[in-house]
Structure formats: structure tokens, C-alpha cells
C-alpha angles and dihedrals in degrees: 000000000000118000115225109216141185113251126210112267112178127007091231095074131069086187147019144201122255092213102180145345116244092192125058112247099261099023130135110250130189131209117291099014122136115259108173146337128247116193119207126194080267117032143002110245131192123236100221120198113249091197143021115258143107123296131247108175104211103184113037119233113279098044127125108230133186126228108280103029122133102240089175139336126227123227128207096231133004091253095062081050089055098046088050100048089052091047091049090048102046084058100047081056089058096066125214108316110251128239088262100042086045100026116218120351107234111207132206117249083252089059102049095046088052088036094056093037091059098038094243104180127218097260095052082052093051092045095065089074091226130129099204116035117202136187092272094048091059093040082059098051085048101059092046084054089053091045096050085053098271117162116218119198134287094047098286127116116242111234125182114252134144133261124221094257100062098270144111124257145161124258128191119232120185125266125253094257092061114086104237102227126179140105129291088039128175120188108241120217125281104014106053082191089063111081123181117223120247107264094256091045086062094044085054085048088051097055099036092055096047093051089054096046097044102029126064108210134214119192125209136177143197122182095222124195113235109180095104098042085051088053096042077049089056102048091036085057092050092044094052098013089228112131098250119177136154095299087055096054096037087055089049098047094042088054077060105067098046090105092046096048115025100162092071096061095050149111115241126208141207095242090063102267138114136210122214130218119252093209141022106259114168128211107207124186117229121169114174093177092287097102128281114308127180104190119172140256094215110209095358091176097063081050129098110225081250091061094058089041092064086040087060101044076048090059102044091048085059095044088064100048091027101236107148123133118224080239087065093052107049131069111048125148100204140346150250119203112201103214087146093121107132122274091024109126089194146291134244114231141219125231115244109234110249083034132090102203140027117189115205124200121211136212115287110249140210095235121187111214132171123240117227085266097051105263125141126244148168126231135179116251147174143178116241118190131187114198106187132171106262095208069082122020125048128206093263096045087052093048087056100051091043096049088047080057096045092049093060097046098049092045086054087239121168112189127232110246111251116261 
């Protein structure tokens, strides 16, 4: 048996819709036919079958589905199907085992921190049949409380949603009470002051919400001269004709420190390991107006800082006609958010969920400083930040990787792409 699961296509989603099945329920597939399609806040994307086998279509069609789940499995005859079918039957007959006929249910930390939070009592954890309960057992309890009309604290309902890691969650909502604002809004029925948010505005919500409620954040920043990495920007746009400016060369650079510090382009998970990314891929923010899109330098550090110039103008080019493929959104290992408008000081970002760190770039600034006589000058400045999940990273690790970044800014370096 294969199972056949949903993979992450773009970073700005925690979940997707599985808009249609391609392949009967039942029906002999062969290798690289199309089985469903999933459709994401940006594109519509095929699941193609990896294998031959017979089809058993798990999720129906119109259902909304996280990275990771199993939306079907593929057998190698009918008769295995059937077999699996009666198996799976014949379990769902004998019911949830009992306390006596289980013995006590152990949680996980994460589920007794959510179990006590949300007041679960000891029947509904017995009632999930399970011997060891972890986080992702009580989020799902949870989410059937808040489908059934449940109300969780602080005065919010609680409504079923995914997490980015394939899992259910909860998710608050406000109350009726609380007035909905946002862009791309359409008055719903009944109540003219209740406006729903555009589709891709609650996809940014999703995955907002569930960074601040999984990951706890540490912010660090370094002020960071310019003048010389502007100057090398502006050579570097005469010698190659590609528009490079700071966030080129910080790209480029950043690509550069994967191998130093691994840890900071990483996964984190919940029994206390990381994996670590086998290539620099970069998750860049560009927003032309469209709506927020974070498409990915793939390899960046095989890359001259003239070749992600070009990938940038690229992306930007498909932000505006959006264009993007759910391919061009998913995999980065960490993040660059461009806050550098002018005027902006700088902005504190989230991390994405799946990810350990997010840079974000500030605005450049007129700065008067005073030389070692006494004169007055101007110099060039940002503000360069670096949020990153501290289950991970540590202060003093964050400080380094940002002053490797600052040094080479400040020298006007531009790193030659790894062969």
C-alpha cells in the first residue's frame, strides 16, 4: 500500500482545497496520471501518481486539506483494497478502547499543556481510544469542540482549521461582537457592518496565527553602514546591467552562511530535533500591490548576485500578473522580508512555521555622524533584524550571524557563487 499525500506548495498557506478527483474511487492507475487537484490562495496544482495501483480515495473532493495529509493510498490489486477496506471496518466496529481495557492514557508535555489550557477532561481523553496522547491529538479534540459551537477562552469561538505541519489546530476567530476589517472585502448578508476577508488575506491570517501560537520568537537587531555595499550595487549594475541593490547582495551573502550556521536554516520538531536544510533556498517577500508573496531563490548559493537579481525582477513580473506556481512558493529554508520602503525603520517579523529564522531589511537612512575631529558627515544606514525561533537559536548565536552579514555589507563584498 502507498499513500498518496498532499505536499507543501507555497509557504503562504497552512492548508489547501482538494477541489476535485481526477481517478474514480476504485479505479487502476498507472504511473504519472493525474489523480486530484488541490487548489492553493495562488494556483491550482495536480496530484500526479508516483506508482501504478488501484485507487482508495481517502478525503472526498471539497474538502480543505494540510501538507502532509493522506488524501488516498494506492493498492497493488483490488483484492489487497478489499482486504483493507474490511480490516479498516472491522476496527472502526470495535469502538475507542476504554480506560480499563487501555489503562491510563500518558500524554505528551504538548498535550497536557493544551489539555489543561482548555480545561479537557479525563473522559474526553479517554475517548479518543488512544494510549499515548500527543499535541496534535488535543488540537484535534479541540477543533471538533469548536465545530460542534464550543466557546474557548478569552471570548473567541473556537473554529477547525490546519496547521502547517499537517495537523489540526484550533484557530480563534472574533467574536461577533468584533467588527472583521481587512482589504478585498464583501459585505455578508444580514449584518452590512460584518465584512468577510478576501481568500489570501485569511491564508496570511492562518499562518500568522499559527507562528505566534507554536513558535516562541526572539528579536534581535544590528544598525548596519551601507555606503560601501550601495557603491559595490551600483558597479556591480553597470558591469551585468541587472538592477542589484541591498536585498541582492544580502540574498547572496545570506546564501553564504548556511554551512556556518545550520541551525538557522532548519525545521524544528516537537521531540526536540532539527533538520537541516541541504541547500540554501531563500524565501523572499515581494508584495506589488497584488497581495503578500514569498517565492523562492532556489540554490542561492550557486547563484551570482546577477543571477538573483534577474530571479527577483522574475518574481516580481509574476506578482503582478499572478503567475506563480505553487512549485515557486514552497521549500525555503529561511526568509528575507523586504520592509526596506522609505521611511520604514524597520519591521518585526513573524517565523514561518516549518522554519527557524526571517531576516528583515529596513529602509536605508540619511545618518549624521561625527568624524574623530569633530566634523560632521552623512553616511548611509539600515536596520537589519533577525527574528528566530529560540527553542534553536540563542542571543549570542543571532548577534553572530547577523554581524557575518553586517561585515560584508559594510566591506561592499559580493560572494562568489559556490561552485
Amino acid at each position: 500500500m502507498i499513500e498518496i499525500t498532499v505536499p507543501k506548495l507555497n509557504n503562504n498557506d497552512a492548508h489547501y482545497d482538494l477541489v476535485e478527483w481526477l481517478a474514480e474511487d476504485g479505479a487502476t492507475v498507472a504511473k504519472d496520471d493525474d489523480l486530484a487537484t488541490v487548489e492553493t490562495s495562488k494556483a491550482a496544482e495536480d496530484l500526479v501518481s508516483e506508482h501504478d495501483g488501484v485507487l482508495l480515495q481517502v478525503v472526498p473532493a471539497g474538502k480543505q486539506v494540510a501538507p502532509g495529509t493522506v488524501v488516498g493510498r494506492l493498492f497493488a490489486d483490488a483484492a489487497r483494497r478489499e482486504a483493507f477496506l474490511a480490516a479498516a471496518s472491522s476496527a472502526a466496529t470495535a469502538g475507542p478502547r476504554s480506560p480499563d481495557e487501555g489503562g491510563a492514557v500518558i500524554l505528551t508535555d504538548a498535550a497536557r499543556r493544551l489539555a489543561s489550557e482548555h480545561a479537557v477532561t479525563d473522559e474526553e481523553l479517554h475517548a479518543l481510544g488512544r494510549r499515548v496522547v500527543k499535541g496534535t491529538d488535543v488540537e484535534a479534540l479541540l477543533a471538533r469542540r469548536g465545530s460542534a459551537g464550543g466557546t474557548a477562552a478569552g471570548g473567541t469561538t473556537a473554529t477547525a482549521t490546519a496547521t502547517g505541519h499537517g495537523t489540526p489546530a484550533v484557530q480563534a476567530t472574533p467574536t461577533p461582537a468584533t467588527r472583521v476589517q481587512g482589504p478585498d472585502m464583501d459585505s455578508t448578508e444580514g449584518d452590512p457592518n460584518r465584512v468577510e476577508l478576501s481568500t489570501h488575506q485569511r491564508a496570511i491570517a492562518t499562518v500568522v496565527s499559527e507562528s505566534l501560537r507554536t513558535i516562541p520568537t526572539s528579536f534581535t537587531v544590528l544598525r548596519i553602514r551601507v555606503d560601501a555595499a550601495e557603491a559595490r550595487a551600483a558597479e556591480l549594475t553597470r558591469e551585468t546591467e541587472a538592477a542589484i541593490g541591498l536585498p541582492e547582495l544580502l540574498i547572496s551573502e545570506l546564501a553564504g552562511l548556511r554551512e556556518k550556521f545550520p541551525a538557522f536554516f532548519s525545521t524544528y520538531h516537537e521531540d526536540g530535533t532539527i533538520s537541516l536544510a541541504d541547500a540554501s533556498h531563500i524565501g523572499v517577500t515581494v508584495d506589488v500591490g497584488n497581495g503578500l508573496y514569498i517565492p523562492v531563490v532556489r540554490d542561492a548559493e550557486g547563484l551570482s548576485v546577477a543571477e538573483v537579481a534577474d530571479l527577483l525582477e522574475d518574481f516580481r513580473f509574476s506578482a503582478l500578473r499572478g503567475s506563480f506556481r505553487g512549485s515557486d512558493l514552497a521549500g525555503a529554508a529561511i526568509t528575507l522580508s523586504l520592509n526596506n520602503d522609505e521611511d520604514v525603520l524597520l519591521t518585526q517579523p513573524i517565523v514561518f512555521p516549518g522554519q527557524t529564522c526571517m531576516l528583515s531589511l529596513g529602509g536605508t537612512q540619511d545618518v549624521v555622524r561625527l568624524t574623530a575631529d569633530g566634523a560632521a558627515m552623512t553616511i548611509r544606514q539600515v536596520h537589519l533584524g533577525l527574528a528566530f525561533d529560540h527553542r534553536v537559536v540563542n542571543g549570542r548565536e543571532a548577534v553572530l550571524f547577523l554581524r557575518a552579514l553586517k561585515s560584508a555589507l559594510e566591506a561592499g563584498h559580493d560572494r562568489e557563487p559556490a561552485v
